[in-house]
MIKE-452530 format. One record per residue: z, y, x of N, C-alpha, C in turn. Coordinates in steps of 0.02 Angstrom, whole numbers, padded with zeros to 5 digits, always signed. Last residue first. Layout:
# MIKE-452530
ZYXZYXZYX ...
# end
This chain:
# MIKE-452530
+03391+03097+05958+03369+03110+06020+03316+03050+06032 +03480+03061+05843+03433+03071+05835+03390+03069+05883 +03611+03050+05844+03592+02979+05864+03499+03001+05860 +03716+03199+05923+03702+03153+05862+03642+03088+05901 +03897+03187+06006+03816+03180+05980+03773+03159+05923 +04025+03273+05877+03980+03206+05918+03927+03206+05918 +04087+03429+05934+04055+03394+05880+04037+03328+05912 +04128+03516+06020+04179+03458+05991+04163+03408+05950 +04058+03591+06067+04028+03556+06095+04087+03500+06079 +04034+03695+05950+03975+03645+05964+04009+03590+05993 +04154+03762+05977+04180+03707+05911+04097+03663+05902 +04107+03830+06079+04167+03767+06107+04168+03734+06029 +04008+03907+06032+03992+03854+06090+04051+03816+06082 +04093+03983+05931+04036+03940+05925+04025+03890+05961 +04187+04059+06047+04207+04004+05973+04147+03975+05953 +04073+04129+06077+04111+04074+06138+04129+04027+06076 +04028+04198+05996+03967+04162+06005+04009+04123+06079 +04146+04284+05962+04125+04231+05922+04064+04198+05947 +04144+04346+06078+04197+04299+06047+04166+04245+06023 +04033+04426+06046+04036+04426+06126+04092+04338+06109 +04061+04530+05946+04024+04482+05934+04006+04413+06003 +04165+04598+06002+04207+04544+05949+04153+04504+05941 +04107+04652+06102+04171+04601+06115+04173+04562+06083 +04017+04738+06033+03990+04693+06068+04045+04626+06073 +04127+04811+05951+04073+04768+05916+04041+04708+05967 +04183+04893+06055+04212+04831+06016+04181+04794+05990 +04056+04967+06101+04104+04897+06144+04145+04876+06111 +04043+05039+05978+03988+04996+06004+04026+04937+06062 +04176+05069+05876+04130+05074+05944+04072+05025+05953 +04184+05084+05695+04189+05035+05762+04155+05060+05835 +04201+05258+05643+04181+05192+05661+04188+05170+05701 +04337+05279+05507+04300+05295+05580+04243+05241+05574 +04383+05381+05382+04382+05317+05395+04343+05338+05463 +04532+05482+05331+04437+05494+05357+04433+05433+05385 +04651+05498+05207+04605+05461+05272+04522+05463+05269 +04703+05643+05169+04652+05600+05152+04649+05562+05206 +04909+05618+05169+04831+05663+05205+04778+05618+05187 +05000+05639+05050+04981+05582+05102+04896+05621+05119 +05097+05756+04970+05062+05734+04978+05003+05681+05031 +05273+05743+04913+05214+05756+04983+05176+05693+04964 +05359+05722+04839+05319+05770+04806+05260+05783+04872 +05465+05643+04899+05419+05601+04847+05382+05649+04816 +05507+05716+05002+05464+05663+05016+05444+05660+04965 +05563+05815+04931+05511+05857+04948+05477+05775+04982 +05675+05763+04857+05631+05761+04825+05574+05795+04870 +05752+05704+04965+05701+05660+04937+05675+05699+04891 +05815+05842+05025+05752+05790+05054+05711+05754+05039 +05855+05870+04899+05812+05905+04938+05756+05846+04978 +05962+05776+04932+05911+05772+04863+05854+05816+04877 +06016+05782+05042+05999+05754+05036+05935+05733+04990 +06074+05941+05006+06024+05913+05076+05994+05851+05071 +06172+05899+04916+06118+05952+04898+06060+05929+04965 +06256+05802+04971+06218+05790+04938+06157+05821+04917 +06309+05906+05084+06262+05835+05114+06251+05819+05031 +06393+05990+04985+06340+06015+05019+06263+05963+05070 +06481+05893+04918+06425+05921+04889+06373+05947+04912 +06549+05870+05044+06530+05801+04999+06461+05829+04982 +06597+05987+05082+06551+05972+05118+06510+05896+05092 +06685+05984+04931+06645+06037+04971+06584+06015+05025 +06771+05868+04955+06709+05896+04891+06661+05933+04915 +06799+05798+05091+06818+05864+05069+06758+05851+05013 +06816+05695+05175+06874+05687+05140+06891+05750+05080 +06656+05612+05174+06702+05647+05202+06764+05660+05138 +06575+05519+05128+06587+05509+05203+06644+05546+05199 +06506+05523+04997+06556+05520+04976+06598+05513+05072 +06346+05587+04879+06394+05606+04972+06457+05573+04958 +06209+05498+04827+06279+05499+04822+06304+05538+04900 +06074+05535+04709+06109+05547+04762+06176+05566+04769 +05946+05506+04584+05996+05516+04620+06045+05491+04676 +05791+05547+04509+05821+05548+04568+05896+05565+04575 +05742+05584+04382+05752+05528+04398+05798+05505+04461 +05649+05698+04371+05633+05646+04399+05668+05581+04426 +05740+05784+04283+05647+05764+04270+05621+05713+04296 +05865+05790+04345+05878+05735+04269+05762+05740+04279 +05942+05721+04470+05906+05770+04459+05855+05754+04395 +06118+05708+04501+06072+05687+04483+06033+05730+04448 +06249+05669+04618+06198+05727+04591+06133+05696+04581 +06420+05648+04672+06347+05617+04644+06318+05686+04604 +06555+05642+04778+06481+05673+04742+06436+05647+04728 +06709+05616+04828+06648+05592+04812+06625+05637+04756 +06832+05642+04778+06783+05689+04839+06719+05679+04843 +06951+05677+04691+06896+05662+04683+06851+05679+04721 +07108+05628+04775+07052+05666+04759+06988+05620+04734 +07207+05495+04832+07217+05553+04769+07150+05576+04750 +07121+05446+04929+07127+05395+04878+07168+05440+04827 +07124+05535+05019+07057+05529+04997+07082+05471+04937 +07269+05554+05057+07212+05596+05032+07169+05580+04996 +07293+05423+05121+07318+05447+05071+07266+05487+05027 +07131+05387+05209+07210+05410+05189+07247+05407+05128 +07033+05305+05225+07034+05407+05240+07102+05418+05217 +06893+05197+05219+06971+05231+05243+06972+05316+05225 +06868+05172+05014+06847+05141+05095+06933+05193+05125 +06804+05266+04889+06848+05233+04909+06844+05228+04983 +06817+05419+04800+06780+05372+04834+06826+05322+04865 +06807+05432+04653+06864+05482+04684+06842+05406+04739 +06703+05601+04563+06715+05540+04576+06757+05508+04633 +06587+05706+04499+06612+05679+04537+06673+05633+04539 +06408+05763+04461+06463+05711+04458+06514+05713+04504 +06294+05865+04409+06338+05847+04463+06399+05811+04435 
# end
């Protein structure tokens, strides 16, 4: 845990103190700044919450995806498409001279 004397508005106050918090979580690398408020105390306590948070995101695990299948009426549709796109890029073509 770090701390550190934040800047932006807040007074007098906040430009004496060190209120700002940094906490860094040395295995993984992860760190996190509180510096919003004018108190160490609640600085430190939104940082602890914070690091928490990220570390329980970057330790969750992503659910297997179960793949599906296409419906039978999408399949028809999409094949339903493409045999229109066919006919209209036929009928852009020039006759031919063979007939």
């Amino acid at each position: 845990m770090e701390t550190y004397r934040a800047g932006g508005p807040g007074g007098q106050h906040r430009n004496v103190t060190d209120s700002a918090v940094r906490l860094l979580h040395r295995p993984s690398g992860v760190q996190v700044v509180a510096n919003e408020s004018r108190s160490q105390h609640r600085n430190r306590e939104v940082a602890w919450e914070r690091l928490i948070a990220r570390l329980e995101r970057l330790n969750r695990v992503p659910a297997k995806r179960v793949p599906t299948r296409v419906s039978k009426g999408a399949v028809e549709r999409r094949l339903a498409d493409k045999k229109r796109r066919q006919a209209a890029k036929q009928r852009r073509t020039a006759p031919s001279d063979e007939q």
